[in-house]
C-alpha positions in Angstrom: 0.1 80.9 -59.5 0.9 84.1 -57.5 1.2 81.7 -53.9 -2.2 82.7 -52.0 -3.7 80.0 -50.9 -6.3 79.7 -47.8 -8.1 76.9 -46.1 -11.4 78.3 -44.5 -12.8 75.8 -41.9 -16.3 76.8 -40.9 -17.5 73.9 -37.9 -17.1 71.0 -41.0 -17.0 72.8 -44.0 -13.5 72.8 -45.6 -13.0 75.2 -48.3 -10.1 75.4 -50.5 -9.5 79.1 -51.7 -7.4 79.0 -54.7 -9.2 82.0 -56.6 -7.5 84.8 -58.7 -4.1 82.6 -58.9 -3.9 81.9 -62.8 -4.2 78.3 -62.7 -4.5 77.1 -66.1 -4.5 73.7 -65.3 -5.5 71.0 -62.7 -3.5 68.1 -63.4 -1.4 68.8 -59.9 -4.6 69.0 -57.5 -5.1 65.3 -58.8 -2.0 64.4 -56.9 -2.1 66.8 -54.0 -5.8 66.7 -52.6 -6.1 62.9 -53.6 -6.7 62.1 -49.9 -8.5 65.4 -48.3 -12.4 65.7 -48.2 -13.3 68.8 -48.8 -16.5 70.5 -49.6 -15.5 73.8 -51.7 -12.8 73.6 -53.8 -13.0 77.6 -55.1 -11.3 78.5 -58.2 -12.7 81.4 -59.7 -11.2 84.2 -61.5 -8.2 82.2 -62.7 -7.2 81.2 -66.3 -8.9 77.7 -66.8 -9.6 77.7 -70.2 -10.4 73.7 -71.4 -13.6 72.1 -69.8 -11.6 68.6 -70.5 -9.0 70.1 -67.4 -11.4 69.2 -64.6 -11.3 65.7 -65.5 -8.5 65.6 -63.5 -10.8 66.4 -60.6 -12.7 63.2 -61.2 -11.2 61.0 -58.5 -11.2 63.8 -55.7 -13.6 64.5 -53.0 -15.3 67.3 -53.6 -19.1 68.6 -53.1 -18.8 71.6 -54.6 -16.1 73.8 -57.3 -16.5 77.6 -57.9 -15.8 78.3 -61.5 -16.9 81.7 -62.0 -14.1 84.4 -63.9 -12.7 81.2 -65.9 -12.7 81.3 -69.5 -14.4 78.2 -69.2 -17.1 79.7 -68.4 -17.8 82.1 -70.9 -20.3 80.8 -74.1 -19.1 80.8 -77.3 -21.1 82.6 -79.9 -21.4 81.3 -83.2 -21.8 83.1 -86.6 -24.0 81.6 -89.4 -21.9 81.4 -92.5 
C-alpha cells in the first residue's frame, strides 16, 4: 500500500478512497471499518486478484465498492482442447 488514503464527505455520502494502493487483500478492512457506515468504499486500480477476498467485506456497511483496474475483474478466456 503506498499510504494515500482519502475520506471524501459530500453532505452524507462517505467515500473511502483507497484506489491505486496495491491492496491485494481485504482481510484488515474487516477489522478497521467494522463500525463506520459508509456508502463508497473505492478500490480500483489495485492488485485484488481472488473474488473469495471480498468475503471479508461481508459484515461491513457498505452501499456501494468500486472494483474497476483489479485483476478481479478481468474474464478469463478459455481454450477448447
Amino acid at each position: 500500500m503506498n499510504g494515500y488514503v482519502s475520506l471524501k464527505k459530500t453532505g452524507s455520502c462517505k467515500v473511502f478512497d483507497f484506489s491505486s494502493n496495491e491492496i491485494e487483500v481485504l482481510e484488515p478492512f474487516s477489522k478497521k471499518l467494522y463500525d463506520i457506515c459508509m456508502d463508497v468504499l473505492d478500490l480500483r486500480h489495485n492488485e485484488i486478484k481472488e473474488l473469495d477476498e471480498f468475503q471479508h467485506l461481508k459484515e461491513l456497511n457498505i452501499r456501494q465498492i468500486l472494483l474497476k483496474g483489479n485483476p478481479c475483474c478481468t474474464i478469463a478466456k478459455f481454450e477448447e482442447k
